[in-house]
Structures are given as structure tokens and as C-alpha cells.
NUFI-181027 format. One record per residue (C-alpha): y, x, z. Coordinates in pm, whole numbers, padded with zeros to 5 digits, always signed. Each point is the difference from the previous one (the first is absolute). Layout:
YXZ...
This chain:
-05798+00114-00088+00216+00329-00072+00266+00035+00273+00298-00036-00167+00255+00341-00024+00300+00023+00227+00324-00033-00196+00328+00043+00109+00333-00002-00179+00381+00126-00020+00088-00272+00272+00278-00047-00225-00054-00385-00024-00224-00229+00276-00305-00177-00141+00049-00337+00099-00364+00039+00136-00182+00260+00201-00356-00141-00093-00266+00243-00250+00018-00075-00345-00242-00023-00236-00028+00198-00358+00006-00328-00136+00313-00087+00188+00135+00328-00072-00026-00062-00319+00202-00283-00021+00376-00033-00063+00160-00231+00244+00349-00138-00137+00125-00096+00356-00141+00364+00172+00110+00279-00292+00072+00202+00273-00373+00038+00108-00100+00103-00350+00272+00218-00025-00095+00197+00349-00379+00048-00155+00184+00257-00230+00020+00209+00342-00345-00039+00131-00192+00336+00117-00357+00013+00142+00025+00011+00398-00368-00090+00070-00292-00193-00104-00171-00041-00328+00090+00289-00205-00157-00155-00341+00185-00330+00098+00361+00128-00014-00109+00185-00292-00075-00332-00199+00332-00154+00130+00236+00307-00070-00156+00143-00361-00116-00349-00161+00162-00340+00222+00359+00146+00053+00018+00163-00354-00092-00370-00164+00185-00211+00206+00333+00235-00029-00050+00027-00414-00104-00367+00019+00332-00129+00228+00250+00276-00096+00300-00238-00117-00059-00251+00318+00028+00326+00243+00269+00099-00158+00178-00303-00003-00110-00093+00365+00127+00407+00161+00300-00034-00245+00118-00334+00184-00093+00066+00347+00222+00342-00020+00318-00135-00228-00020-00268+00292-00045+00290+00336+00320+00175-00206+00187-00341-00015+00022+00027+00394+00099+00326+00003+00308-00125-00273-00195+00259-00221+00169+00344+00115-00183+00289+00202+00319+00026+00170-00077-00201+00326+00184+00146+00346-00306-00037+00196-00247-00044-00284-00426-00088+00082-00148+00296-00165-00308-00229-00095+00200-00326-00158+00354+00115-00123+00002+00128-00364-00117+00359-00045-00224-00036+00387-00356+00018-00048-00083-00301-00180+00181+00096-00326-00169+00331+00017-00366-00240+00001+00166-00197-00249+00060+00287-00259-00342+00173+00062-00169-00382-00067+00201-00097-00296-00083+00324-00184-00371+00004+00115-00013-00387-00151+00153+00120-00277-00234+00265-00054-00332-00159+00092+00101-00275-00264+00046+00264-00238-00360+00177+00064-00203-00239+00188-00058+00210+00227+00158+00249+00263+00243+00220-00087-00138+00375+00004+00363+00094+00145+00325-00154+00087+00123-00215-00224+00351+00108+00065+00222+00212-00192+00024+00346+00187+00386-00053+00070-00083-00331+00158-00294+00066+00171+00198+00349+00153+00279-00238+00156-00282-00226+00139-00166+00220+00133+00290+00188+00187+00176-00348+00091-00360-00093+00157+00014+00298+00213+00313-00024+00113-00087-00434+00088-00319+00112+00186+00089+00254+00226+00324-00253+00033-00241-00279+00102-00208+00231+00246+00304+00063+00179+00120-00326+00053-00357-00084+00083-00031+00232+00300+00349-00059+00070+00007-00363+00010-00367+00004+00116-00149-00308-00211+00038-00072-00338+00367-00031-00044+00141+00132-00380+00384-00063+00127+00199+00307-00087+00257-00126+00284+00350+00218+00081-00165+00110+00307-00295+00133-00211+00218+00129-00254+00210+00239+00224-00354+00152+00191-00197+00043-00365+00324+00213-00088-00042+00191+00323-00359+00094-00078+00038+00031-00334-00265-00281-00121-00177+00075-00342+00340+00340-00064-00126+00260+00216+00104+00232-00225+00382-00184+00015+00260+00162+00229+00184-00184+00247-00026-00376-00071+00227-00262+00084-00085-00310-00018+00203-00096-00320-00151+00254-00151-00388-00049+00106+00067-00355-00148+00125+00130-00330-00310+00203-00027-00191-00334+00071+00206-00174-00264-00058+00257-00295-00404-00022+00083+00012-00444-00015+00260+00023-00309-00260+00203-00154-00301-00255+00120+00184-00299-00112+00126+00139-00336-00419+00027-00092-00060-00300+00129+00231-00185-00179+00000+00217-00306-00381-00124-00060+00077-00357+00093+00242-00021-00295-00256+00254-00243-00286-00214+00048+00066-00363-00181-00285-00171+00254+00257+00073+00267+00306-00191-00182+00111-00318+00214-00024-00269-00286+00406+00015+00019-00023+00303-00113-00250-00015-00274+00232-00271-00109+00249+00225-00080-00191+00308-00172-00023-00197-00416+00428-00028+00025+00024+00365+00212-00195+00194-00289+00266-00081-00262+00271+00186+00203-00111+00338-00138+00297+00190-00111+00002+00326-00256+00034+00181+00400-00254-00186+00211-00360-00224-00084-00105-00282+00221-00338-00031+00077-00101-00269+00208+00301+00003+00161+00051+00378+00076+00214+00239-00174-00134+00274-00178+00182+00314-00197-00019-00037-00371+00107+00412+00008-00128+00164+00380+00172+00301-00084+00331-00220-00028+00054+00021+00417+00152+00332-00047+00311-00204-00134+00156-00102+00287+00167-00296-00189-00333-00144-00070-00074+00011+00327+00277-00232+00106-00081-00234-00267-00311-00021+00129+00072-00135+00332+00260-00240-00152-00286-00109-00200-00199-00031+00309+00226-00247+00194+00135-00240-00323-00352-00064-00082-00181-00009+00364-00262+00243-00144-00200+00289+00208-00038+00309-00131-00358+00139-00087-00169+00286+00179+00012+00221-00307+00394-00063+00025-00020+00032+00357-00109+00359-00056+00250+00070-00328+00251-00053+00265-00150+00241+00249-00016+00263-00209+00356-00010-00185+00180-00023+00387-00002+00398+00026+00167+00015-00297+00279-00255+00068+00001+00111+00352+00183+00339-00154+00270-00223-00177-00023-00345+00110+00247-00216-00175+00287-00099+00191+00384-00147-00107+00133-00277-00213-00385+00053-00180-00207-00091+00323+00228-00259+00150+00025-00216-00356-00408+00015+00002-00035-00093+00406+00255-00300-00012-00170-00158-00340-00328+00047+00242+00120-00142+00300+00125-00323-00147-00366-00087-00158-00186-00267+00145-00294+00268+00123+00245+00248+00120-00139+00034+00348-00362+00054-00163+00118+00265-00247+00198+00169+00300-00344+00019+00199-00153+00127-00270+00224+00264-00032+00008+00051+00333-00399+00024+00009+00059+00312-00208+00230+00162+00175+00229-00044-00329+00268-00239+00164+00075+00294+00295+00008+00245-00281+00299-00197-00187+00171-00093+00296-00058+00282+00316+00191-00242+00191-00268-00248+00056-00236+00330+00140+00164-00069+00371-00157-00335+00038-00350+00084-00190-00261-00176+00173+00279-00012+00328-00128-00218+00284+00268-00121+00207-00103-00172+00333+00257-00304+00069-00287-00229+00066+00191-00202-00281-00114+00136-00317-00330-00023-00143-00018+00278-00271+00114+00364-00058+00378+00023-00066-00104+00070-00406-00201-00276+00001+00273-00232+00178+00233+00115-00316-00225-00096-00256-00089-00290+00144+00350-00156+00024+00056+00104-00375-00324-00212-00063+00087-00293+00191+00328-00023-00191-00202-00017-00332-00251-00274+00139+00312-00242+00007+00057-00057-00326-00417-00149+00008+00038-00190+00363-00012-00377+00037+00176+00047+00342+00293-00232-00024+00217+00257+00237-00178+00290-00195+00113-00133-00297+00380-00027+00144-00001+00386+00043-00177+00020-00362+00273-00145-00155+00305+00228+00172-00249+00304-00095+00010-00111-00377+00392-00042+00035+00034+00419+00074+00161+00202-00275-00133+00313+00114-00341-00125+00200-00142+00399-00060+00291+00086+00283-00181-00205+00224-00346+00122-00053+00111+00325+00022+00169-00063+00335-00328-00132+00106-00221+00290-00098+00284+00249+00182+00128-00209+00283-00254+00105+00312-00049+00367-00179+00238+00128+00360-00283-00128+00211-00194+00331-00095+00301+00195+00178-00078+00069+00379+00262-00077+00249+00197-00167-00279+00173-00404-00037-00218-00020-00279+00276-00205-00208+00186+00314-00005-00259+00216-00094-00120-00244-00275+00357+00025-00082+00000+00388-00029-00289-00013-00191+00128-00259-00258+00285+00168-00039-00177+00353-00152-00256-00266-00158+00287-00146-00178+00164+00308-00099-00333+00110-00185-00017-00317-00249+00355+00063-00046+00043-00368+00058+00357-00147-00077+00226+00013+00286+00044-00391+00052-00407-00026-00062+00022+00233+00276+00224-00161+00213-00224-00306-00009-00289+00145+00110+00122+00199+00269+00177-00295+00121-00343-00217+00016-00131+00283+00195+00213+00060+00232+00055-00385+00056-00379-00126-00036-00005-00048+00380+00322-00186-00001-00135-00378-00072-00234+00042+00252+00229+00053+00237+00234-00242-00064-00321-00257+00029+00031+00092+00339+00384-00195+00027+00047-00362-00032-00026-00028-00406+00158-00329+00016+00304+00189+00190+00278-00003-00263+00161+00302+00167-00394+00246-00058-00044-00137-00354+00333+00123-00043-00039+00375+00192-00321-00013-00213+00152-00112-00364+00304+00284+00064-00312+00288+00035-00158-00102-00326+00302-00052-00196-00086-00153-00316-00194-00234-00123-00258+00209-00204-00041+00199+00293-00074-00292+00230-00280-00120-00244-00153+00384-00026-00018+00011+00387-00153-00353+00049-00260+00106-00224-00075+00349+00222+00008-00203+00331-00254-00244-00140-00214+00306-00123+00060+00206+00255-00136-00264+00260-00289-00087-00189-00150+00352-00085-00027+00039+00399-00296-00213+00018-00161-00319-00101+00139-00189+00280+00345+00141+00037+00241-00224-00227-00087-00367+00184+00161-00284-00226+00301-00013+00303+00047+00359-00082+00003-00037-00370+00210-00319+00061+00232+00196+00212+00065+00243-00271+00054-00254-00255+00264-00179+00216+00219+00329+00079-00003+00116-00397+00108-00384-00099+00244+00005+00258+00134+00343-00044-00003-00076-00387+00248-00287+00065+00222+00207+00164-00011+00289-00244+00045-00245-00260+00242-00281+00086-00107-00231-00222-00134-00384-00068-00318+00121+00220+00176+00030+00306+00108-00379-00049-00363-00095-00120-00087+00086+00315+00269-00121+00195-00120-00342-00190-00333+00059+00119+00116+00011+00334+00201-00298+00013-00266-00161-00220-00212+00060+00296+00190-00123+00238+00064-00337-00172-00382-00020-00054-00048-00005+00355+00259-00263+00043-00223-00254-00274-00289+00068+00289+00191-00049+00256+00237-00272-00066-00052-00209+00320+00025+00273+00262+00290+00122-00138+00193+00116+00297-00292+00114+00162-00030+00196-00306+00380+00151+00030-00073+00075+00340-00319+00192-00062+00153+00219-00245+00295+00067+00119+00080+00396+00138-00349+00084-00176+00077+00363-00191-00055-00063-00407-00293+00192+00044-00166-00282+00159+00025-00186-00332-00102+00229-00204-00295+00142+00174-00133-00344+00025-00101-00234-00224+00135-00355-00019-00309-00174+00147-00004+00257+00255+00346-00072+00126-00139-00387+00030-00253+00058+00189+00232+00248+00227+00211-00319-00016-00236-00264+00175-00184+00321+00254+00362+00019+00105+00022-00373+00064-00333-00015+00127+00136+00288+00267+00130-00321+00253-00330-00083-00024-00188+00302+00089+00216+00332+00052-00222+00218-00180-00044-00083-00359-00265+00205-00185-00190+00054-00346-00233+00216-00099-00100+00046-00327-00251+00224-00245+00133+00235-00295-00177+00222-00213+00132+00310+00210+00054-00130+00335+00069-00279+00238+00323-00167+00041+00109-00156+00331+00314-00145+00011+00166-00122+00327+00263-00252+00035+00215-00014+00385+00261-00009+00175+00169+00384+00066-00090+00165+00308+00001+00368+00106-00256+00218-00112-00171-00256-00176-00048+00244-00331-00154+00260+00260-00244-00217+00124-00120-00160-00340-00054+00362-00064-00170+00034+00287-00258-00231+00016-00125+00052-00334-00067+00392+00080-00173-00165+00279-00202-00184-00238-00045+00267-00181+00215-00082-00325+00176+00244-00225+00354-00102-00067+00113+00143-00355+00297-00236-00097+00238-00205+00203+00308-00196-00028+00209-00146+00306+00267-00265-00050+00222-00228+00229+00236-00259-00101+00341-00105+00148-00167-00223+00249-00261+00201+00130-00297-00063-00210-00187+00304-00110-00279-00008-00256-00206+00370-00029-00287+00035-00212-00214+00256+00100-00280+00170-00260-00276+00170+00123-00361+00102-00023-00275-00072+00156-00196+00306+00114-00285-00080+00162-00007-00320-00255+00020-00226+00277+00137-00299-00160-00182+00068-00347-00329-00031+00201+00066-00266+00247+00175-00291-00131+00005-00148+00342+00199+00259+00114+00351-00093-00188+00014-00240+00230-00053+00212+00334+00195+00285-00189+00347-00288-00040-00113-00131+00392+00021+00367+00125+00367+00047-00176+00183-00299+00115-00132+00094+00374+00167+00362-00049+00280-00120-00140+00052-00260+00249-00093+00227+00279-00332-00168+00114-00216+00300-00071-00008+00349+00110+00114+00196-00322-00017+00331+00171-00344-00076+00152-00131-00065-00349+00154+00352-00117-00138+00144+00215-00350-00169-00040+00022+00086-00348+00106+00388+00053-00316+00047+00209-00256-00172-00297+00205+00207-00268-00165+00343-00051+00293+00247-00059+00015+00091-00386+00032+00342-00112+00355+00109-00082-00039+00176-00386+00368+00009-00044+00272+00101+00267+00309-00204-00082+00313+00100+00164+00174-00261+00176+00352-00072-00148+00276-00242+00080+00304-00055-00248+00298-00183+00066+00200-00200-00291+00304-00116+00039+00153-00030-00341-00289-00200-00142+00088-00330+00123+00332-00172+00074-00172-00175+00296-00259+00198+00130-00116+00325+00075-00309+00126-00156-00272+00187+00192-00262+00170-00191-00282+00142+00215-00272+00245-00174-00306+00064+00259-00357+00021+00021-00194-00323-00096-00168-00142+00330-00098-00333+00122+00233-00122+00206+00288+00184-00170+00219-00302-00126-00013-00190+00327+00097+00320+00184+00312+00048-00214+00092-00348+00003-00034+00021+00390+00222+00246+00026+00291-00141-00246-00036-00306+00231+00039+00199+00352+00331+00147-00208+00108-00359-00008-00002-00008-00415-00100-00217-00196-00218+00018-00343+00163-00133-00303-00242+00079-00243-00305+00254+00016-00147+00133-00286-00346+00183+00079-00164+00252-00224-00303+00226+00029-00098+00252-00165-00313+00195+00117-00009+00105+00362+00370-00028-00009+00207-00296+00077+00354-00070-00181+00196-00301+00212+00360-00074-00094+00176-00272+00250+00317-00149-00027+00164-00070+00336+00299-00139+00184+00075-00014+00324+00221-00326+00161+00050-00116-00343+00136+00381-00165-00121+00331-00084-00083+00248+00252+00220+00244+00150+00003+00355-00010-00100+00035+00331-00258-00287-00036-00139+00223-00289-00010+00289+00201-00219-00199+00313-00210-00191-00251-00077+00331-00176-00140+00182+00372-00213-00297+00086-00164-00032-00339-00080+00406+00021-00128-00090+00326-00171-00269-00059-00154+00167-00350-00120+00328+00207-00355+00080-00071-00204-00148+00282
């Protein structure tokens, strides 16, 4: 028996076996394994039988390939439109994998297999020469360059196979100049834009032959390719679903041009490569007298309100046509900014918030389709889209507030549409005011004194709606995870509440009704214990109500009478997001500081909390968290232990600090990305009763109970806590009193020095 040749492939994708093959194996197409047939395209002779490898490579792979074409194209097409899904299909990752994220490696293999399938199914046979068109197979071929020497680096630097393109990584492939020797001085910023232009490029072939080749069409979209044909207008064919130029030389009108992008994102079309390159080629010849005015600015808003907008823009964008009509957007091209918050490149973050106002008019969210509905209510929606695609443009300005350099650059934006001065007033306004909702999220939204501050800042109704709308978008474009349904609930509550105000009309009493047609609701369940229920609710803030549902205030109700009982009442519970513990006692000092506590000693991540007390003592806080070390999702049995350990704390029968520090020494120290400046803000206007403390630091374990510590060695008490993160950095706004009244001045000033102390980098 011949020994059989030595093959070895791309390592692009794993075999799922490591044993020899057979030519008769080789030979056959395996539905569940596409991804060894695919990886035989890339098999060179190492060693062995020379006459063997020439049987598999000029006769076996040939046949199977022409024999299997539409199944491998099929298979590669779904296993990469599924790798982009995770990616949320943009190149524009922070810290992208320069293997897996769109425009890494893989698409590269992915372009070179699709067009050698293509080919070989053409010929039967193996291509004499690249299959690619020379423009293609140019950007390829540089964008592979630039990926390898990339992936050496990180390589060596990393020193196993690790394709993370991390910030540290990032700032040291800028120093030495990684794949742009020939580059001067690199910062970092700008070492990633080079990166960026090189995957655009890779992804843009990649995807380009994915839609050329009809094998590759998801059956969605081969659904839609009979209707899409018909749209052909005396300007633009359709062929199987891409646009096409019924005159090329037509580009040199710059009208045409614009038509052809509004085209683009009514119809949810991509543009063919042939229009790809029409475009190309007419951009040094608008570049000389790019359109600009009244002109520009009626084409761009009839664009933006389409229900592809975002793609169009990305499109545009791709070909460097969207920074040509508006330099503005050039500051935050390809612009990584490292908050540890955001996922994607500032441009990207723009687009993307565009988008994911579009998707609601198509969502089956019930609370998505709440914010749908005020969207479709706007009289001037392009405003807001416009807002969108300007509003972070400052954050390209060193050393700036970014909302006043996205103001500054609005404002000459603006000025070259010759938009009308109220259009303009609008927009600026949503810029410089798209951070204001989140703040306010950060005050008791139930407070009738902040939905008021808030409602006076917007002004109008219209307004109000408008800003909502960028809030919700604005949070969601950060990343996948970023607008929780509390968050998007949050928002939803402060617009309907500042709406009432603005408005003054039969809402405010619908929802007065629903109040008191909550209340009397928990009277019908509670008809018996009717003092007791009087009692229990009486001094709670109307933000208990309304925070909780009705069934949650009953079974508050009988942990509170069950607190004679047993003097620590608690329930823990499993959302979607987080846990939920909620603890029902008797006051006592400290006691928010050392619920705090002995979850960080647990190793629990608080992210949301309410505290409440009633006239006669009772308080009820619910505490969300999650579970880092998935403790309780992998050991049922310890929900039990985890309640046993909290009710010792709490009633001082367990060391709490002896359990910190336990867990300090098994927790390995995680690497600070971000610095976050500790800040502490005073608030006395905010509430009639209270005075609000909002404390911006450093997310750390620990943090919450150490704050709460110290508020309770100042001898004040928490009202209500509302706890936010986002990133590495930690937002906490408290309300507190102390003996029953807001703090003093000079109370402010001591609290203030201990919490700076107590905050101090350790």
C-alpha cells in the first residue's frame, strides 16, 4: 500500500477529526462537516506519495468541488452570515479578533473560496489564475498583509495563539509601527484606522460575492429577488437584488448620485460591484465641487428617514462618499474611544443608533413597540436622525467636553445645508441635550420635583418625544447588552411622566387613576388585614408603589408580618438579567452597608437597588445583582447557604469583614483599562426632603458596601439608592437624611472628606 501524502490546510476551520482520510472519503461531501471539504481547497504536498496527492488535487478535489458547488456554497455562506451575526455585522469592533470579526482573516478565506468554487464550477477544473477581479484581488492581497504581519505580532507578543487586538496591543503595534513602516509617527487612533480601512476593504469582498453569487442567498433572501427585480427605474436595474446603472457614465451627475443612495435605503438593495466602482471613479470629480446647501440637505433628510437608512449610510461611508458630503463626520472616521463602555468605533456607534430606530417600526417587543409608536408621532423625525449621525462628532476633539465640540461641529455642519433656523434649533438642541435623560435617570424619576427640573430643560412636547427617541438609541448603539429592559423601562417612565407635565392634560389624571386604581386593587387582596395593611404602607415614598408591582407589595405585606416571626425576612428570586433579593426588617444602623457587604463577599455584582422604610420602621430593599462566578446558577443548593449566610450578617452572627477579606485574597486583581476619576456631587435643590449624593468612581468589588459604610459612620441614612454602571465606571446616586432632615452644610462638607478618603486608590 502507497503511503498516503501529507496534507495540510489554511487552519482556517478545525476538522472535527485528526484521523487520515481516504481518496474515497475525500471524495465525499459530508452535509454535517462542509468545513472539511472546504479546507481540501487549501491542501499542498508536505510529504509522502507524490502521485497520490496528485490524484486527489488534479482529479478528486476538481469532481467533488464541480460536483457539490451549490451545497459549499450554501454551507461557507451560512457559517460566515452567522460568525458576522456575533460580531452585529460591522468591522468596527474596539478590541476586534483579527481571525473572527468581519474583515479578520476568515473573510479574506471566505472570498478567495467563494470565487475559486465559483470558478472550478465554471471549468471543472482549477483556475489557471485568480479568479478575482484585479481591483479585488489588489485590496486582498494588501489587507492580507497588513492581517498577517498583525497576527505575527500578537503571536510573539501574546506568546500562544491569541488573535485579540486588545487596547494594550493596540497602543504597542502603533509604537512599532505593525504592518506601516513606512507611516510616520503613529498613535494609536490612528494605527487602528489604518487597520480599519484594510478589514472594510476584506469585508466589502466578502460580502460583495456572498450577495453576487445566488448559491450564497439565505432562502429569505432568495424570497425576495422575483418582487425586487420589478423595482427597476428609467435610473437604476435590479438584478437579483443589486442595483445596477442603466447609464455608468451618469455618476458624473451628482444628482444621480443622491438618488441613488435614496434608492438604496427605500428598497433595502446593495449596490453591485460594477456600481461600486462607477462610484469610485466619479468621487474625484465631485470631490472638486461636492454639492452642498438647500440641494444636499433635501436629498440626506429624504435618505435618513428610509427604513435602510443606516445601510445606505454604511455604504456610503464604505466609499468614502458620506465624509466627502459631510467633512464633519471625518473627526470620528474609524475613531476608537476607550470608555470600556462602548463596543464599536464612534462612526459605527452613529449609524448604529440611526438603525436601531428604523428596526422599531418591525419589532414585536411590546416596550419596543411603545417607543415605535412616539417615533411615528414626529413631524420632523429627519431632525432626529440627523442629531444622531452628528451628536458624538466632538469626541474626535482632544482635550474637549465632547458635547461641546459635537456642538461646534453641528453648528458649521448646519450652516452648510443651509438648514432653516428652527430645523436648526432642534437639532442643536438634541445635541447638546442627548446626555440629559441619562442623567436625570440617575434622580428619583418618580420624584415630582426631577420630572419637573427635567420637563422645564426639554420644553415642549415634540422635543420631549425627539429626545426619548435619542436616549433609547443612544443607549442601545453602545453595545448589545447596554439598554437592560429596567433601563429601557426607566426611560419610558421619565418621558411619560415628563410628557404629563409638559402637557397638562387627561393623561396626568389617567395616571393618577392608575394609581389609585392600584391602590384599591390591593385593598380587594387584602381586605381582612386591613389595618395591618394601613400600617404597612404608611410613610412609604410613592416610589415604593410604583416601582413595585401589586403582588409584590403583598408579598412585602405578609414578609413584614412574618418579621415577629423571624427578624430577617428574605427572597431571592431569578430574572432574565439578574437576581433579585429582597429583604424585609426592622431598621437598624448600617444595615444597607452590610447587605452590600456581604454580597461583595460573596462575590455578587450589585447593578440596581432600591431602599425603602415606612413610618413604623419597616424597610423593604430589593437588591439586583449578578452572579459572577455563577455560583447560584450552578449550585442550586447553594440559595439556601447563600439566604443562611445573609441573615447571620445581618443579624451579626457572622464575621462580615472576615469573609471580605477571605474573598479579597481568592480575587485576582483585574486590570484597570479605564481610569475613572473619583467625583462626589452634592444636590440640594433636587428634593424637598433629602439631599442627593451622586458619587462617580472606579468600579471595584466592594465599592457599594464601602460607600454605604461610610454614609452610615456620618450617621445618615439612605432613602433611596439608585445604582448604575457603566463600564469600569460606577454611577451611584443616594438620597439621604440625617435625624429625620436633609443634611447640613457642614454635614456635607464632613461627609464629602470621608468619602474622598475612603474612595482613595488603595
Amino acid at each position: 500500500m502507497r503511503s498516503a501524502p501529507f496534507l495540510r490546510n489554511s487552519g482556517t476551520f478545525a476538522s472535527s477529526s485528526v484521523r487520515p482520510r481516504t481518496l474515497a472519503e475525500c471524495d465525499r461531501f459530508d452535509p454535517g462537516n462542509t468545513e472539511f471539504t472546504i479546507s481540501l481547497l487549501d491542501a499542498r504536498y508536505l510529504a509522502g506519495d507524490p502521485a497520490l496527492f496528485k490524484h486527489l488535487h488534479d482529479r478528486v478535489i476538481p469532481k467533488l468541488v464541480t460536483r457539490e458547488s451549490k451545497h459549499l456554497i450554501e454551507g461557507l455562506a451560512e457559517v460566515t452570515r452567522e460568525r458576522h451575526r456575533k460580531f452585529g455585522n460591522t468591522v468596527f469592533q474596539l478590541e476586534p479578533n483579527l481571525k473572527e470579526t468581519p474583515g479578520g482573516l476568515r473573510d479574506y478565506n471566505v472570498a478567495c473560496w467563494l470565487a475559486l468554487i465559483s470558478a472550478m464550477d465554471k471549468l471543472h477544473d482549477w483556475p489557471d489564475a485568480s479568479s478575482l477581479r484585479a481591483p479585488v484581488r489588489q485590496q486582498l492581497e494588501s489587507g492580507l498583509e497588513f492581517l498577517m504581519a498583525t497576527r505575527c505580532f500578537l503571536h510573539l507578543r501574546h506568546g500562544r495563539d491569541d488573535n485579540t487586538l486588545s487596547w494594550e496591543a493596540q497602543d504597542e503595534a502603533a509604537v512599532r509601527k505593525i504592518g506601516a513602516h513606512e507611516s510616520s509617527d503613529l498613535s494609536a487612533a490612528d494605527w487602528m484606522r489604518i487597520y480599519f480601512s484594510h478589514a472594510r476593504a476584506v469585508q466589502r469582498a466578502a460580502t460583495q460575492l456572498l450577495e453576487e453569487i445566488p448559491e450564497a442567498w439565505s432562502s429569505v433572501y432568495r424570497q425576495f429577488q422575483s418582487w425586487r427585480s420589478r423595482l427597476s427605474t428609467p435610473d437604476f436595474s435590479v438584478v437579483d437584488g443589486l442595483i445596477y446603472l442603466q447609464t455608468p457614465s451618469s455618476l458624473q451627475d451628482p444628482e444621480i448620485l443622491l438618488r441613488l443612495f435614496h434608492f438604496m435605503a427605500h428598497h433595502g438593495l446593495k449596490l453591485s460591484t460594477t456600481t461600486e466602482s462607477g462610484i469610485e471613479q466619479a468621487l474625484p470629480a465631485l470631490a472638486s465641487t461636492p454639492p452642498r446647501g438647500a440641494e444636499l440637505w433635501l436629498y440626506l433628510q429624504e435618505t435618513l428617514v428610509q427604513p435602510h437608512a443606516a445601510n445606505a449610510l454604511r455604504a456610503m461611508h464604505s466609499l468614502h462618499l458620506l465624509t466627502l458630503l459631510l467633512p464633519e463626520l471625518k473627526t470620528i472616521d474609524s475613531l476608537v474611544v476607550r470608555d470600556f463602555y462602548h463596543r464599536f468605533t464612534v462612526d459605527e456607534h452613529s449609524i448604529l443608533a440611526i438603525e436601531s430606530l428604523h428596526r422599531l417600526t418591525q419589532s414585536k417587543s411590546e416596550w419596543e413597540q411603545r417607543y415605535g409608536e412616539v417615533l411615528g408621532e414626529l413631524e420632523d423625525p429627519q431632525l432626529l436622525y440627523l442629531a444622531l449621525l452628528l451628536h458624538d462628532t466632538g469626541k474626535g476633539i482632544p482635550g474637549t467636553n465632547h458635547v461641546d465640540g459635537s456642538l461646534e461641529i453641528a453648528s458649521r455642519c448646519l450652516d452648510r445645508l443651509d438648514v432653516d433656523p428652527s430645523e436648526r434649533a432642534t437639532v442643536l438642541f438634541l445635541i447638546g441635550s442627548h446626555l440629559e435623560m441619562s442623567a436625570a435617570l440617575r434622580r428619583d424619576i418618580f420624584n415630582p420635583e426631577t420630572v419637573a427640573a427635567f420637563a422645564e430643560k426639554v420644553g415642549t412636547p415634540e422635543r420631549l418625544k425627539m429626545l426619548c427617541l435619542l436616549t433609547y438609541a443612544d443607549i442601545k448603539a453602545v453595545n448589545p447588552e447596554a439598554l437592560t429592559p429596567w433601563k429601557a423601562e426607566n426611560v419610558w417612565q421619565l418621558y411619560i411622566s415628563a410628557a404629563n407635565y409638559l402637557n397638562r392634560s387627561a393623561d396626568l389624571r389617567v395616571h393618577a387613576d392608575l394609581h389609585d386604581e392600584k391602590l384599591a386593587r390591593l385593598r380587594s387582596l387584602a381586605p381582612v388585614t386591613s389595618n395591618k395593611f394601613k400600617a404597612f404602607l404608611e410613610g412609604f415614598p410613592q416610589r415604593y408603589l410604583r416601582v413595585h408591582s401589586t403582588e409584590e407589595v403583598m408579598r412585602h405585606l405578609q414578609m413584614a408580618d412574618d418579621v415577629v416571626r423571624a427578624p430577617i425576612q428574605l427572597d431571592l428570586r431569578r430574572g432574565r438579567h439578574w437576581y433579585e433579593l429582597t429583604l424585609v426588617t426592622k431598621d437598624r444602623p448600617s444595615l444597607f452597608a452590610t447587605l452590600a457587604g456581604v454580597l461583595a463577599a460573596w462575590g455578587m455584582n450589585i447593578v440596581k437597588a432600591n431602599a425603602f422604610s415606612n413610618q413604623a420602621g419597616t424597610v423593604v430593599d430589593s437588591v439586583y445583582f449578578t452572579d459572577r462566578f455563577r455560583t447560584l446558577e450552578l449550585n442550586l443548593s447553594e440559595w439556601e447557604r447563600f439566604k443562611k449566610s445573609v441573615t447571620e450578617v445581618l443579624l451579626g452572627e457572622a464575621d462580615l469583614n472576615r469573609m471580605l477579606r477571605d474573598r479579597q485574597r481568592n480575587s485576582k486583581e483585574q486590570a484597570t483599562k479605564v481610569k475613572v476619576e473619583t467625583k462626589i456631587e452634592f444636590d440640594d435643590a433636587s428634593s424637598s426632603t433629602s439631599t442627593l449624593v451622586q458619587v462617580i468612581a472606579q468600579d471595584r468589588p466592594r465599592l457599594l458596601h464601602r460607600i454605604a459604610s461610610c454614609f452610615s459612620a456620618q450617621r445618615c441614612n439612605i432613602e433611596i439608592a439608585l445604582i448604575d454602571t457603566e463600564g469600569q465606571m460606577a454611577i451611584d446616586t443616594f438620597y439621604l437624611t440625617a435625624a429625620g432632615a436633609k443634611l447640613g452644610a457642614e454635614q456635607c462638607r464632613k461627609l464629602e472628606r470621608a468619602l474622598a478618603e475612603e474612595l482613595k486608590e488603595q
